[in-house]
VMD Tcl script that builds the backbone (N, CA, C; Angstrom):
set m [mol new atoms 456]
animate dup $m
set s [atomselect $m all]
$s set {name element resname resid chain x y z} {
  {N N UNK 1 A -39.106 8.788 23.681}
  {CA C UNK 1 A -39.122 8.768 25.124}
  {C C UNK 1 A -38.369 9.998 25.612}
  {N N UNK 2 A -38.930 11.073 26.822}
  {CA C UNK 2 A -38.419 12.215 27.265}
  {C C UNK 2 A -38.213 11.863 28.998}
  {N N UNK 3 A -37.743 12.361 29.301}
  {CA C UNK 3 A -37.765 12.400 30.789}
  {C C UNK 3 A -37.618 13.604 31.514}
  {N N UNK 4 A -38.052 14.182 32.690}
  {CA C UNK 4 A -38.058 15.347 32.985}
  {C C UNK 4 A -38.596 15.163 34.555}
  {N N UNK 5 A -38.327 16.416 35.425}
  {CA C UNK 5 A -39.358 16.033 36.881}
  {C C UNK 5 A -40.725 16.359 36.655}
  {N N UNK 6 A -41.233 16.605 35.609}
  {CA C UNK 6 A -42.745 17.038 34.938}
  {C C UNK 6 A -42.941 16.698 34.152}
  {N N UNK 7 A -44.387 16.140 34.313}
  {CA C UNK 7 A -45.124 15.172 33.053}
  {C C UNK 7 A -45.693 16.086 32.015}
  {N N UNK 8 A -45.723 17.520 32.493}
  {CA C UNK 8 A -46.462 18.307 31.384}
  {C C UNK 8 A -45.322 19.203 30.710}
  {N N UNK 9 A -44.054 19.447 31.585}
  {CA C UNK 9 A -42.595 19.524 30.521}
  {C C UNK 9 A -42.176 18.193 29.359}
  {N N UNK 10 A -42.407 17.290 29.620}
  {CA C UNK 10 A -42.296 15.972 28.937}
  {C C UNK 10 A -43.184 16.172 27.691}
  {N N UNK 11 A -44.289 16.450 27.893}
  {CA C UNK 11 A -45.275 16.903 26.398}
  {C C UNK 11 A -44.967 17.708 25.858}
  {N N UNK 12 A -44.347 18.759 26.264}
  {CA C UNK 12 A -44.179 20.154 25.411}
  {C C UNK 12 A -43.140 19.557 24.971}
  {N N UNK 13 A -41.537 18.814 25.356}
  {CA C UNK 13 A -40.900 18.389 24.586}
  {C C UNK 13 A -40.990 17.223 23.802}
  {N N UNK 14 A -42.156 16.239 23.575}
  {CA C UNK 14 A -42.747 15.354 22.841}
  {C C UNK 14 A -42.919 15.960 21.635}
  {N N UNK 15 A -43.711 17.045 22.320}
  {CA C UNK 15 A -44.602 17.809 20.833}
  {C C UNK 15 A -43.530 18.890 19.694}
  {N N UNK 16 A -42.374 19.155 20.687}
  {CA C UNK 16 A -41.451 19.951 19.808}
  {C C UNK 16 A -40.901 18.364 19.192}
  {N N UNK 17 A -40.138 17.550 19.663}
  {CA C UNK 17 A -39.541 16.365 19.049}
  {C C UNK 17 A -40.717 15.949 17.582}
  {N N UNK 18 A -42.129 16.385 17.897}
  {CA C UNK 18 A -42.565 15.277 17.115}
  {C C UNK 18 A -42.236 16.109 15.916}
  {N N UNK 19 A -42.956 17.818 15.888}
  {CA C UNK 19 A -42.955 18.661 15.179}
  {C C UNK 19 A -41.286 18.695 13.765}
  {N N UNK 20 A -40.352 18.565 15.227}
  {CA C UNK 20 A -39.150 18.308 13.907}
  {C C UNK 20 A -38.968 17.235 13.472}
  {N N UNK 21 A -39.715 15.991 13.594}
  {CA C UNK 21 A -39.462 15.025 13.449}
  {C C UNK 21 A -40.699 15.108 11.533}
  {N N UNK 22 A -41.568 15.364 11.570}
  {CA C UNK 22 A -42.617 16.162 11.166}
  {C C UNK 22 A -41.590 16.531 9.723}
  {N N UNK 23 A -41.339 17.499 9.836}
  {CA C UNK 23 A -39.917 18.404 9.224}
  {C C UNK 23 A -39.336 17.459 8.456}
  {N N UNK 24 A -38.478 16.683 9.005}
  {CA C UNK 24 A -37.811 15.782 8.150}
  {C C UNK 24 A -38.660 14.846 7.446}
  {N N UNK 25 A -40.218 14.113 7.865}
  {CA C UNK 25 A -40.435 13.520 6.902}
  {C C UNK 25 A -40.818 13.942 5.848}
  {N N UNK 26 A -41.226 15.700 5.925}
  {CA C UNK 26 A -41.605 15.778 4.437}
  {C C UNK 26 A -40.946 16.006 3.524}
  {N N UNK 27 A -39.002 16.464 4.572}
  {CA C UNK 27 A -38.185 16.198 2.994}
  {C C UNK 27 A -37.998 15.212 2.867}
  {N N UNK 28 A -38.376 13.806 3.342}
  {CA C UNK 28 A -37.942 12.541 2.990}
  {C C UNK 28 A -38.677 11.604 2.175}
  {N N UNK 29 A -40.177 12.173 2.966}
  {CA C UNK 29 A -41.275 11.311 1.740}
  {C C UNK 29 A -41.806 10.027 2.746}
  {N N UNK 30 A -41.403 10.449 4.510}
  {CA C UNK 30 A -42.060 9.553 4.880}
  {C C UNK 30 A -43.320 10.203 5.773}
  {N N UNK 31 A -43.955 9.037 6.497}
  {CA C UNK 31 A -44.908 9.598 7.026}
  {C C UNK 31 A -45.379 8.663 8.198}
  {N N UNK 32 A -45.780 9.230 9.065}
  {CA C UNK 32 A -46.224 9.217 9.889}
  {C C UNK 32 A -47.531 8.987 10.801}
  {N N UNK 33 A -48.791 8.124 11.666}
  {CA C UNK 33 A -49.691 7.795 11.951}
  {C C UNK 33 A -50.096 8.122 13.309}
  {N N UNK 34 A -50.105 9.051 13.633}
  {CA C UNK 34 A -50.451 9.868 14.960}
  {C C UNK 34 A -51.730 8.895 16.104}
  {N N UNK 35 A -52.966 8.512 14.941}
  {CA C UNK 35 A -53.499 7.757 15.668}
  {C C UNK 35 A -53.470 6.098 16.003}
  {N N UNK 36 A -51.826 5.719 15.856}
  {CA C UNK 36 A -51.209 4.620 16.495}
  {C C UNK 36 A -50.347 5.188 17.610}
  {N N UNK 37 A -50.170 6.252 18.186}
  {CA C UNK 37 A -49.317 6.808 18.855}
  {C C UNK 37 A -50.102 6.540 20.762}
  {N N UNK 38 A -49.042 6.292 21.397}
  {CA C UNK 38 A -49.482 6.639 23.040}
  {C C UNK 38 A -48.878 6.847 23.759}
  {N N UNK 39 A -49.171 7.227 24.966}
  {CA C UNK 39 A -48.526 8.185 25.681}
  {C C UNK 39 A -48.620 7.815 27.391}
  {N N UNK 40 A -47.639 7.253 28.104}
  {CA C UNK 40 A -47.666 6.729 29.636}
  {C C UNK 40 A -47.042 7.928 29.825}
  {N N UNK 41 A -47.029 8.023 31.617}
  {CA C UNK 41 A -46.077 8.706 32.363}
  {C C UNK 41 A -45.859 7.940 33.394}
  {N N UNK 42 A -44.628 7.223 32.978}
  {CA C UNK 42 A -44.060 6.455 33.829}
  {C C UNK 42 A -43.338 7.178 35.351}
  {N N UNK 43 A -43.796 6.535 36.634}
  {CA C UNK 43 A -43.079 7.008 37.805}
  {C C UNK 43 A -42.780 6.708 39.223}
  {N N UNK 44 A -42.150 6.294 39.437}
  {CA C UNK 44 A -42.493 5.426 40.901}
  {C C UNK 44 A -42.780 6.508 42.237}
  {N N UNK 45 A -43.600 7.619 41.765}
  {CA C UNK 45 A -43.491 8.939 43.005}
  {C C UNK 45 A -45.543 8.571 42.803}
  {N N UNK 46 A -45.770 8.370 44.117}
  {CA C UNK 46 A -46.885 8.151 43.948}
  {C C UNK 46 A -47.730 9.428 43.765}
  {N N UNK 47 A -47.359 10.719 44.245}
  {CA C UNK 47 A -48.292 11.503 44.454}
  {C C UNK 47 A -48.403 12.649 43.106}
  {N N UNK 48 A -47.021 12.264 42.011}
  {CA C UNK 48 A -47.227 12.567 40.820}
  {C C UNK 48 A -48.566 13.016 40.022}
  {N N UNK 49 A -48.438 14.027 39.463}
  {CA C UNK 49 A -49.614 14.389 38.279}
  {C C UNK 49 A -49.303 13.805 36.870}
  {N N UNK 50 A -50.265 13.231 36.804}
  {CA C UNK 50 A -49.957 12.331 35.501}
  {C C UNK 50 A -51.054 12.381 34.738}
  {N N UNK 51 A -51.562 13.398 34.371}
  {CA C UNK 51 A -52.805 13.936 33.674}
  {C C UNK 51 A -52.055 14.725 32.417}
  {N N UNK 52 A -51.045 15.072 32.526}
  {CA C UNK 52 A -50.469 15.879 31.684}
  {C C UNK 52 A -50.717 15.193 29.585}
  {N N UNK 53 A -51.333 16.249 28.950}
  {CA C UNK 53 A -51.559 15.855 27.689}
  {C C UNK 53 A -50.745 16.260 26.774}
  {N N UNK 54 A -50.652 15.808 25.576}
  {CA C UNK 54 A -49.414 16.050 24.119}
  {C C UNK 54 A -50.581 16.284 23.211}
  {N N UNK 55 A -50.638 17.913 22.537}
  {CA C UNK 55 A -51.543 17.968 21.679}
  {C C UNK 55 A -50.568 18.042 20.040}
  {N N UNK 56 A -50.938 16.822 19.483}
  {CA C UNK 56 A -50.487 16.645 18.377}
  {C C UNK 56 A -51.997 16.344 17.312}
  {N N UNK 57 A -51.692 16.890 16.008}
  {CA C UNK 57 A -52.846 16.131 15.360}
  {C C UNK 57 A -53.237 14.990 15.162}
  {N N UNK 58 A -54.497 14.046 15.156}
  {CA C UNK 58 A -54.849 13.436 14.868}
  {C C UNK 58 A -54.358 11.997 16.424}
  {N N UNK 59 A -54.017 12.682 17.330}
  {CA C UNK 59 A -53.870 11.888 18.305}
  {C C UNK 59 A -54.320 12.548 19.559}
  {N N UNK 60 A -55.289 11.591 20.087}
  {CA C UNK 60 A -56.056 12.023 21.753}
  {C C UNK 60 A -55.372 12.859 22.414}
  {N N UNK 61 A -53.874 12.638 22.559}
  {CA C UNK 61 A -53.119 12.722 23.472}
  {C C UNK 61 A -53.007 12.590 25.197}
  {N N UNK 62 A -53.880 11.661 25.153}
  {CA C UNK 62 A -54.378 11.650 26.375}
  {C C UNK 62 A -53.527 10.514 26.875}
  {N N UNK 63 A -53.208 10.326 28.659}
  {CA C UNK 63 A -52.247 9.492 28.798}
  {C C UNK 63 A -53.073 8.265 29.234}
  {N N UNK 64 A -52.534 7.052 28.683}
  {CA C UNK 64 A -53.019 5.909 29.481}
  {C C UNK 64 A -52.337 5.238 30.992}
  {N N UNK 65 A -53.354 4.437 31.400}
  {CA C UNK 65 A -52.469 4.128 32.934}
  {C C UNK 65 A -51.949 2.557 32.388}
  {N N UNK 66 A -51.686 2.396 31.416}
  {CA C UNK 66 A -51.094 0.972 30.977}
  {C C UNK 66 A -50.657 0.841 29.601}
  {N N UNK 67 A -49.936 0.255 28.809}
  {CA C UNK 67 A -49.732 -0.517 27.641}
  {C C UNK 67 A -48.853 -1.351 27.393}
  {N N UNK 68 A -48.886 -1.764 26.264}
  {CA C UNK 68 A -47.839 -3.314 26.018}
  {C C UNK 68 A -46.490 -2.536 24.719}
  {N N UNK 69 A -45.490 -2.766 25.144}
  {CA C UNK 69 A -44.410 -2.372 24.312}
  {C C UNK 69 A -44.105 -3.324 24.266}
  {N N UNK 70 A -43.906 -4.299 22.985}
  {CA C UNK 70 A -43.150 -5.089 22.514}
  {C C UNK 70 A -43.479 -6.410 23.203}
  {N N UNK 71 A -45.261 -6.699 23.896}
  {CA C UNK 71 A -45.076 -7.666 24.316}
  {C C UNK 71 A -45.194 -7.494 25.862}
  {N N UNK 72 A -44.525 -6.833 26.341}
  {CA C UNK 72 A -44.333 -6.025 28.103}
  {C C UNK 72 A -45.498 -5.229 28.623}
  {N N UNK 73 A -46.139 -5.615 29.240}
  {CA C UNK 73 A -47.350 -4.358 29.592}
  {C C UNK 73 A -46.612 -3.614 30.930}
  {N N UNK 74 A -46.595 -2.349 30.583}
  {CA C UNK 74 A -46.151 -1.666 31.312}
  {C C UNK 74 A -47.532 -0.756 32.575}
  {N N UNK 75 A -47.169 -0.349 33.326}
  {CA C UNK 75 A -48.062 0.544 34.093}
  {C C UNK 75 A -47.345 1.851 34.626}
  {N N UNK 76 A -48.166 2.490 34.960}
  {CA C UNK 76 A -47.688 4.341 35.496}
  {C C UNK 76 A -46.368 4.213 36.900}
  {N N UNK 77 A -46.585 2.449 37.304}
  {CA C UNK 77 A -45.817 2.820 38.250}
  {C C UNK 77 A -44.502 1.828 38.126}
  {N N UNK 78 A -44.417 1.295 36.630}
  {CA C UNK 78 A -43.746 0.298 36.804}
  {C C UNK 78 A -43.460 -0.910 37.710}
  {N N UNK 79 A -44.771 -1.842 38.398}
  {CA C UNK 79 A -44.317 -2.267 39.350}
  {C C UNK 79 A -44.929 -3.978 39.014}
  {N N UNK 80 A -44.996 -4.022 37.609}
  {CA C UNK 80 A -44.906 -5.474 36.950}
  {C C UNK 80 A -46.170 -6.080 37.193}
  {N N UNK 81 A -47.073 -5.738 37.754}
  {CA C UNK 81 A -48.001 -6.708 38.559}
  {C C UNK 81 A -49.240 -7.038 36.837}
  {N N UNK 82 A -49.707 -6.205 36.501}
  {CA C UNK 82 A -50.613 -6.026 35.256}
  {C C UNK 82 A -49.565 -7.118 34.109}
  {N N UNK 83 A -48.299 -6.911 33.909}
  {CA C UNK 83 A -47.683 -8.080 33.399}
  {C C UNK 83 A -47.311 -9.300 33.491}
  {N N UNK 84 A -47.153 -9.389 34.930}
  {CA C UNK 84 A -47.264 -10.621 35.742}
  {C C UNK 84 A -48.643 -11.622 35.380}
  {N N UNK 85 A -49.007 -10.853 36.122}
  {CA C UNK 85 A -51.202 -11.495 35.577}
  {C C UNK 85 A -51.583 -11.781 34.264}
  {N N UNK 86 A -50.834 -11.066 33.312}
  {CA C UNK 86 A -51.275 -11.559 32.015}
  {C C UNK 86 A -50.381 -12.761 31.381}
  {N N UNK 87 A -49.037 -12.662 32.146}
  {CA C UNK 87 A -47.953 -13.904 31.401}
  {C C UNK 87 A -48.836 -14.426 32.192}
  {N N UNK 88 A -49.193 -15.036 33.166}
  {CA C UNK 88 A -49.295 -16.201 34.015}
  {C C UNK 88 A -50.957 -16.520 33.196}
  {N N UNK 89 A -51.657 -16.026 32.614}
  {CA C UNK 89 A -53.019 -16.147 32.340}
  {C C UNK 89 A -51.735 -16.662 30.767}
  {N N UNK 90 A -51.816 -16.159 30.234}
  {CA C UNK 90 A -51.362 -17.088 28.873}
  {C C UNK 90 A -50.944 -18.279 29.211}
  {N N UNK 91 A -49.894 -18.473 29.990}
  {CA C UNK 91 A -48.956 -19.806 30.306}
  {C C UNK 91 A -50.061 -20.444 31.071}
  {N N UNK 92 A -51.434 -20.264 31.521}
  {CA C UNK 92 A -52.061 -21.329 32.332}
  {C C UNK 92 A -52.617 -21.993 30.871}
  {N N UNK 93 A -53.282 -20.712 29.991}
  {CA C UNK 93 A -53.973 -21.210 28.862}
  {C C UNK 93 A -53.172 -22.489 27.733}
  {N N UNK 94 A -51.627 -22.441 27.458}
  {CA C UNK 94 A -50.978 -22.895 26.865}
  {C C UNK 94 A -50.942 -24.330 27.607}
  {N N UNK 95 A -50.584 -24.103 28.939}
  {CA C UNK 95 A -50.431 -25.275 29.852}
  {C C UNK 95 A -51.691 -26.038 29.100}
  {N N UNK 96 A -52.749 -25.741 29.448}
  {CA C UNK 96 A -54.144 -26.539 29.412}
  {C C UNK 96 A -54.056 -26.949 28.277}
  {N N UNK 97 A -54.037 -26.187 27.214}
  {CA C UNK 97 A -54.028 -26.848 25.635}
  {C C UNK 97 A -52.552 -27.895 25.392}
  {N N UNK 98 A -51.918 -27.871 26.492}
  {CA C UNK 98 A -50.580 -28.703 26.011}
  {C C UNK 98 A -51.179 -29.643 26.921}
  {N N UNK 99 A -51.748 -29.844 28.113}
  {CA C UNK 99 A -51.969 -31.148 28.673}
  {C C UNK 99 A -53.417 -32.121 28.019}
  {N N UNK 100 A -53.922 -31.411 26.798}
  {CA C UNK 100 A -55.253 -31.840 26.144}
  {C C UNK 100 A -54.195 -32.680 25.195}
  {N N UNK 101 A -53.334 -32.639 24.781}
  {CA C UNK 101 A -52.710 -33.498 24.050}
  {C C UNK 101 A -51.219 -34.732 24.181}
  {N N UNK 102 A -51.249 -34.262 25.465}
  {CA C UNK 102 A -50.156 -35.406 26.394}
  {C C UNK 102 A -51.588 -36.461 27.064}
  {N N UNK 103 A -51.236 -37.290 27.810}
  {CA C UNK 103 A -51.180 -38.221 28.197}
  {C C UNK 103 A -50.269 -39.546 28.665}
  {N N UNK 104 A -50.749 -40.539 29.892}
  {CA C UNK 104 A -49.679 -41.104 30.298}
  {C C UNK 104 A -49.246 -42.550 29.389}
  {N N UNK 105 A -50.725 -42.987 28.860}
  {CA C UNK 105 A -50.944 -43.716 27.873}
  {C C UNK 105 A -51.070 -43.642 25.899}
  {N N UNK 106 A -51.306 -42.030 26.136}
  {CA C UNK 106 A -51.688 -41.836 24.478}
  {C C UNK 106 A -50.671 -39.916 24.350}
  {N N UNK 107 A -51.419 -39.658 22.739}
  {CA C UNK 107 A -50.284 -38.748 22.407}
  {C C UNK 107 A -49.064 -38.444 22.867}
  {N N UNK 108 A -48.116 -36.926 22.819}
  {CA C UNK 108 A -47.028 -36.780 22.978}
  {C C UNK 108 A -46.195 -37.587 23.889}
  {N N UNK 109 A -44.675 -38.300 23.193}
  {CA C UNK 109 A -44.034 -38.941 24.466}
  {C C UNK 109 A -43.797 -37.608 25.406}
  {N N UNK 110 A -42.718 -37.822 26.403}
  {CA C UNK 110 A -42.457 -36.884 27.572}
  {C C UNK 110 A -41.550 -36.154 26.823}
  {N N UNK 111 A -40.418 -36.518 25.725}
  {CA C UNK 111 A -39.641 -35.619 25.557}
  {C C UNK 111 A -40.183 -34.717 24.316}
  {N N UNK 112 A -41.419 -34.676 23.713}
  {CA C UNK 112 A -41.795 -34.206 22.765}
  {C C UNK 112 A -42.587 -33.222 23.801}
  {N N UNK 113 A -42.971 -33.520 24.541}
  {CA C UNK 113 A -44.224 -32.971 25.412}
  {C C UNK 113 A -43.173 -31.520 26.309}
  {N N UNK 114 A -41.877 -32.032 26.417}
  {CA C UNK 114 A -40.932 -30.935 27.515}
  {C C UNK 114 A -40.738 -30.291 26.237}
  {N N UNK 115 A -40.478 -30.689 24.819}
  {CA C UNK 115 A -39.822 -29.380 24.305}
  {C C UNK 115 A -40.935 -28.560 23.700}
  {N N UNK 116 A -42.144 -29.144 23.439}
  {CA C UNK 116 A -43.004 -28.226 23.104}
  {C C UNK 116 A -43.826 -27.312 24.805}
  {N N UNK 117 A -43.323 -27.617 25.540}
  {CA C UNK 117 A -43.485 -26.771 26.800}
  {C C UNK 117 A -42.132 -26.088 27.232}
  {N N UNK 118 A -41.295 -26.057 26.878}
  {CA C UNK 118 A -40.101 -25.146 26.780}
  {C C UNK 118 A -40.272 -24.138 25.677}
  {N N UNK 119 A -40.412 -24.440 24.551}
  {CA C UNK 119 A -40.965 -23.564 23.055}
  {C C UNK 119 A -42.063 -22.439 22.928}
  {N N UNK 120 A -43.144 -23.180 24.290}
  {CA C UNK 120 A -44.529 -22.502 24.197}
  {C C UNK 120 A -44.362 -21.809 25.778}
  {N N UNK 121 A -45.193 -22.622 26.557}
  {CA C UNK 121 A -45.370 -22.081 27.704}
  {C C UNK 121 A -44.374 -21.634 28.582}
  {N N UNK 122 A -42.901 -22.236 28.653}
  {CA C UNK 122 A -42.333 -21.622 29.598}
  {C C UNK 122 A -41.535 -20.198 28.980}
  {N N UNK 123 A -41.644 -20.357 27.427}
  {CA C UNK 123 A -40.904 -18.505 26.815}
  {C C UNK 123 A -41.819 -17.742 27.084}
  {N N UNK 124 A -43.519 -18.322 27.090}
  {CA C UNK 124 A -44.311 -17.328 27.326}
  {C C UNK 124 A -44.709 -16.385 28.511}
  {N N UNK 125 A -44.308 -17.531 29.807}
  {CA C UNK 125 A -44.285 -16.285 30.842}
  {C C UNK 125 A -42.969 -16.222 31.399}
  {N N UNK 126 A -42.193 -16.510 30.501}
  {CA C UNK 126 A -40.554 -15.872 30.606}
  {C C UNK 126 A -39.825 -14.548 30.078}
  {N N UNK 127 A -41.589 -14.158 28.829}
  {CA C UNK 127 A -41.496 -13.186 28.112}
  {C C UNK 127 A -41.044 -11.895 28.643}
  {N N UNK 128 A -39.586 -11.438 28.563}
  {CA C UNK 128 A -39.377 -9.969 29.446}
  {C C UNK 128 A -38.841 -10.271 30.184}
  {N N UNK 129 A -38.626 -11.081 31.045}
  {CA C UNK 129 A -38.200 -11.179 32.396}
  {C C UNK 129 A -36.739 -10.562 32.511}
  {N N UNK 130 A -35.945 -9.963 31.299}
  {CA C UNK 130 A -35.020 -9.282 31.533}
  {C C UNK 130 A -35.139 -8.162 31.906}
  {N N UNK 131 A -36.672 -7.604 31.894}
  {CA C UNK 131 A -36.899 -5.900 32.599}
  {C C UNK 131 A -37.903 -6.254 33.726}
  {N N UNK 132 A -38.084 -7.409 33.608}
  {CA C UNK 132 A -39.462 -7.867 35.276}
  {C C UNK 132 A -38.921 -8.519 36.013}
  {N N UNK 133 A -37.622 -9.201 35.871}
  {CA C UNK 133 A -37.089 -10.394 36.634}
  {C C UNK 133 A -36.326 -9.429 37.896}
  {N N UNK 134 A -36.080 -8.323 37.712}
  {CA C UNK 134 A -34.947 -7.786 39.052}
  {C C UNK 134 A -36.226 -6.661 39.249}
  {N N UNK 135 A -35.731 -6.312 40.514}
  {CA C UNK 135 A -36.444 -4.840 40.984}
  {C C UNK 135 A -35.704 -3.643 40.998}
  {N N UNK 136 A -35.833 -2.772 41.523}
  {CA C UNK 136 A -35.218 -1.141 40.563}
  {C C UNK 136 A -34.095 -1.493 41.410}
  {N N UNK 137 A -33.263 -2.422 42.607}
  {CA C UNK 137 A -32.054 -2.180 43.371}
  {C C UNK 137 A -31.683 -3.290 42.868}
  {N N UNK 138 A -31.892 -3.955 41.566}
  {CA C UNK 138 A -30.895 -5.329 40.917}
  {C C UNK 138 A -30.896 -6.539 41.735}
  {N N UNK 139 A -32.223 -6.638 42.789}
  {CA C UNK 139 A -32.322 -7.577 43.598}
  {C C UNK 139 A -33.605 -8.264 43.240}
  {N N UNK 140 A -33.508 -9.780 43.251}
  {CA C UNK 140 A -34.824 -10.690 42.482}
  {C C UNK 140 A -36.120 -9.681 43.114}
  {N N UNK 141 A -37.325 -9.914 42.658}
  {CA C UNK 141 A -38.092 -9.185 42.992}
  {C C UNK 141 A -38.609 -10.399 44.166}
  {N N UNK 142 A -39.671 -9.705 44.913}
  {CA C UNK 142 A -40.150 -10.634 46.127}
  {C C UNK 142 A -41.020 -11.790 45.304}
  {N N UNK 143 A -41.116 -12.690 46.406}
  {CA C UNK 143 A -41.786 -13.850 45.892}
  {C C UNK 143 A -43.666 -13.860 45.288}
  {N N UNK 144 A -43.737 -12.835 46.592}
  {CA C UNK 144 A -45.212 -12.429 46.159}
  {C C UNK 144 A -45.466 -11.615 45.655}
  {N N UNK 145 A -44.393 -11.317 44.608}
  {CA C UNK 145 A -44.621 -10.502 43.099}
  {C C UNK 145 A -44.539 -11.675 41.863}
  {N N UNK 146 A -43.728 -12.787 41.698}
  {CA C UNK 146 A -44.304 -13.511 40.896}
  {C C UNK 146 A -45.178 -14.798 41.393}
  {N N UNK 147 A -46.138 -14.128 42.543}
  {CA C UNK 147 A -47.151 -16.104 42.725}
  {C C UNK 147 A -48.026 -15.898 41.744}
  {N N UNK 148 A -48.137 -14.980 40.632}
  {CA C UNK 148 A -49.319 -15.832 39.767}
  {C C UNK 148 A -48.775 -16.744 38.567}
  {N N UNK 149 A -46.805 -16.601 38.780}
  {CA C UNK 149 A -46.274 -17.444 37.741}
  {C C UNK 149 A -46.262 -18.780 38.417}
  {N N UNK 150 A -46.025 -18.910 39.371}
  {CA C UNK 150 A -46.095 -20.092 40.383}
  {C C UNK 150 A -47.372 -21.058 40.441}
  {N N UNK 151 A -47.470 -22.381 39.652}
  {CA C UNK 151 A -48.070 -23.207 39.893}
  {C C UNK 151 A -48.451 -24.077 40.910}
  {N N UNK 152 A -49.315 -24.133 41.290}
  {CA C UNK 152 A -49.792 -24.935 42.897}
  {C C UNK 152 A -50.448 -26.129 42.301}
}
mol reanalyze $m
mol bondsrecalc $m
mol representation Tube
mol addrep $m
């Protein structure tokens, strides 16, 4: 990760980082997979150029307007919504497959039924919420940034 006020200074120092990085694996004996590699330009300036490319071998270098780190889908503007929509689409899916096997009369009692919905669905769109839960001034984010976690 580089940071800079330019997305196409950010590549040229990608591409020197990768180059020495390069360097050391071949005195080390490791190696490296260029075409698992990608490339955002994260920014909350809307009128930003974010076309800027990293020409390394064996990778596009082309930037995407989204991806998932660790689980987190991120976007160009950081503003959670593409991650939002996808926790809340898992946790509806989990919901549904956890209420196919409760009932008020048959399968799971209630307390088998809360901890396998604490375990499953509620870590799942809880996933992150230590980098989605505040907004860039450390204040909860608005409400109608998480209604697709919000069940009606």
């Amino acid at each position: 990760m580089v940071w800079s006020p330019s997305a196409q200074k950010n590549c040229q120092t990608l591409k020197r980082i990768h180059d020495s990085c390069l360097t050391w694996a071949q005195r080390s004996g490791a190696s490296f997979a260029p075409d698992k590699y990608q490339l955002i330009h994260l920014t909350w300036r809307r009128a930003s150029d974010l076309t800027a490319h990293v020409s390394i071998p064996g990778f596009s270098g082309k930037p995407q307007k989204a991806l998932k780190v660790l689980g987190v889908c991120l976007d160009q503007h950081l503003d959670w919504k593409l991650h939002l929509k996808e926790a809340a689409q898992k946790g509806e899916k989990q919901l549904t497959a956890l209420a196919r096997i409760t009932g008020s009369t048959w399968g799971l009692d209630f307390e088998k039924a809360q901890l396998l919905y604490s375990a499953t669905v509620r870590s799942s769109f809880c996933h992150g919420a230590q980098v989605w839960a505040l907004g860039d001034q450390g204040q909860r984010n608005p409400a109608k940034s998480i209604k697709p976690l919000v069940q009606t």
